[in-house]
C-alpha positions, 0 to 999 in steps of 0.5 A, spaced: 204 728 822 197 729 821 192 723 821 190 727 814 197 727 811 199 720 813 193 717 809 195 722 803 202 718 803 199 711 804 194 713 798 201 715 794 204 708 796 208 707 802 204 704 807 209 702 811 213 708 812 207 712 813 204 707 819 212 708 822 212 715 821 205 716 824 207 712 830 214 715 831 209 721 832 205 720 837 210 717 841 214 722 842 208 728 843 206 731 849 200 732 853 197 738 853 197 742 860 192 741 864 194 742 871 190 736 875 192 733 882 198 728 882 193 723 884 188 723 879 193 724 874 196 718 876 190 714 877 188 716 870 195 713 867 193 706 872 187 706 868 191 707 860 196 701 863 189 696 865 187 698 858 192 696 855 194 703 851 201 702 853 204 709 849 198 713 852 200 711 859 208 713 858 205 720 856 200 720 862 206 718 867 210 722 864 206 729 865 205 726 873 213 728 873 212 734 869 207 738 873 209 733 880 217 734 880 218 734 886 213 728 889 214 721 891 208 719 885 213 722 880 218 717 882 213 712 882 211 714 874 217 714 871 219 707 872 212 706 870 214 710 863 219 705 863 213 699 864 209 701 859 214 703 853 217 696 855 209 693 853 210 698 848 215 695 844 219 701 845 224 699 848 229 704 847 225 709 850 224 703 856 232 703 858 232 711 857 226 712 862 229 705 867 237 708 866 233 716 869 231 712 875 237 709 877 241 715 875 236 719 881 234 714 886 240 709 885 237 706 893 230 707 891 225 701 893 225 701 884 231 700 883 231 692 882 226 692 877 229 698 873 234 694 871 230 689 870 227 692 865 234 695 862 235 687 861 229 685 858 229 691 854 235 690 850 233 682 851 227 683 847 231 685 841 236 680 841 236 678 833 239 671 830 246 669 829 246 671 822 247 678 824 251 683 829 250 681 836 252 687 840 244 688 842 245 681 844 251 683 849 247 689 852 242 684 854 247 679 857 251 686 860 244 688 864 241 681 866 248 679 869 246 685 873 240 685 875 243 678 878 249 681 881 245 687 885 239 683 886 241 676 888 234 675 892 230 679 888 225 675 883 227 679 878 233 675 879 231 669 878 229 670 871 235 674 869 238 668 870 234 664 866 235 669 860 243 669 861 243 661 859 239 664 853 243 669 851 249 665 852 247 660 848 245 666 842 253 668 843 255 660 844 250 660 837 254 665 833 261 663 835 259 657 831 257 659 825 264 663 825 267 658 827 263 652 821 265 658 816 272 659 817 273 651 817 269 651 811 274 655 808 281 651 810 282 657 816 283 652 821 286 656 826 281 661 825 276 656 826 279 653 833 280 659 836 271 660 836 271 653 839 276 654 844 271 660 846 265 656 847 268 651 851 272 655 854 266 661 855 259 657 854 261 650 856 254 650 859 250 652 853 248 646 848 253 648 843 259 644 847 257 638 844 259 639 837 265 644 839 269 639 841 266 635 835 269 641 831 276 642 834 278 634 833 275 636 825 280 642 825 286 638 829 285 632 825 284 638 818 292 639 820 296 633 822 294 635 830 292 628 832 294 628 839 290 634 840 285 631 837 285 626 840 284 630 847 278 634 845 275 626 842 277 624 850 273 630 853 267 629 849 266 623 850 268 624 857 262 629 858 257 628 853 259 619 851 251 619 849 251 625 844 252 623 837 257 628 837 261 623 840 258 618 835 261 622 828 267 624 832 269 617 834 267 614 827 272 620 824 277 619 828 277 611 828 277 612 821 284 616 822 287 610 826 286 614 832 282 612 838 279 616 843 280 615 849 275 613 855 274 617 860 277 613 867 272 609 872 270 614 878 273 621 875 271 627 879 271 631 874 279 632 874 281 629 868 277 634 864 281 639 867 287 636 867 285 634 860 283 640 857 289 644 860 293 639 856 291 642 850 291 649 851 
């Protein structure tokens, strides 16, 4: 699309669509072919990413590979497409070029960082729990990977701290399901989503209140004594939450008391505990 029809189309309305439309465009030209020397063409790609002209500096590393195949700057070039896409916000076409690299220089000195970038691509698009997480489960998949392979590396590092985040998103959707299906007197449905974050994300913020759930949905259908267990590991790990503090109203409140935790338990009550309930 021209820069003359996109403006006819924003004249008759469609603003938006006519930016999308022109935009998609321009990221999927091709540079005219002007045989130039790797390093120049290179060089002149180097310039667009400090200029910060992310879409024109994947098309300029792109052509380094296009008319260079063969050389060490093309291998070079294609993870720095995948950079640049990346700062671009294209992200589908970030993991397309990282995936090329890994798929050709599996051993390459690149590699870590291309499934960095992977990770970080699909992370970026990660959306809020009120809406379907598949997106979410890429970017968890690509950082548990760059954690597994690359253990030492930087990239690592921050992986990491990008799992708990995407964790605790997955953590986060589990409750809404599970707060829904309680709403609406599905107990057993409800306790299946927050047996999953205790058992699967028990490290995210969302355990506290999964355990005060579970004694709600026992308690909905006359399960006081696995009510009382979920009560006793909550208040076990988490004594100062006000989780705790809603759960042991609610279950005095039933006549039940939850239990406290022994002096100098090391951590195998809980197991022994929570292996009780379940």
């Amino acid at each position: 699309m021209t820069v003359k029809s996109c403006s006819t189309v924003l004249l008759a309305g469609v603003a938006a669509a006519a930016l999308a439309a022109c935009s998609n465009s321009n990221r999927r030209e091709s540079l005219a072919y002007i045989e130039k020397p790797v390093e120049q063409l290179y060089n002149e790609a180097a310039e667009s990413i400090d200029k910060r002209l992310w879409d024109q500096a994947a098309l300029q590393f792109n052509e380094v590979q296009r008319q260079h195949p063969y050389s060490e700057w093309a291998q070079r070039s294609m993870l720095m497409a995948s950079y640049a896409h990346y700062r671009g916000r294209d992200y589908d076409e970030s993991v397309q070029a990282a995936e090329q690299y890994i798929a050709l220089f599996p051993g390459g000195q690149g590699a870590a960082y291309a499934y960095y970038l992977i990770g970080v691509s699909h992370f970026e698009q990660i959306i809020d729990v009120g809406r379907e997480q598949g997106r979410t489960n890429l970017a968890l998949a690509g950082l548990t990977e760059v954690v597994r392979r690359f253990p030492q590396t930087e990239y690592a590092r921050d992986a990491e701290l990008k799992v708990d985040m995407v964790r605790d998103q997955l953590a986060g959707k589990e409750m809404q399901i599970g707060r829904y299906y309680l709403r609406t007197s599905e107990h057993l449905s409800a306790i299946n989503r927050f047996k999953t974050v205790v058992d699967q994300y028990d490290t995210t913020t969302h355990t506290p209140e999964a355990l005060h759930r579970l004694v709600e949905a026992y308690l909905s259908i006359g399960l006081d004594g696995q009510a009382l267990a979920a009560a006793s590991v909550l208040g076990h790990n988490y004594p100062g939450s006000e989780w705790y503090a809603d759960t042991y109203e609610l279950m005095t409140s039933k006549g039940v008391v939850p239990e406290t935790a022994p002096e100098g338990d090391d951590g195998g009550w809980f197991s022994g505990m929570w292996n009780s309930i379940f």
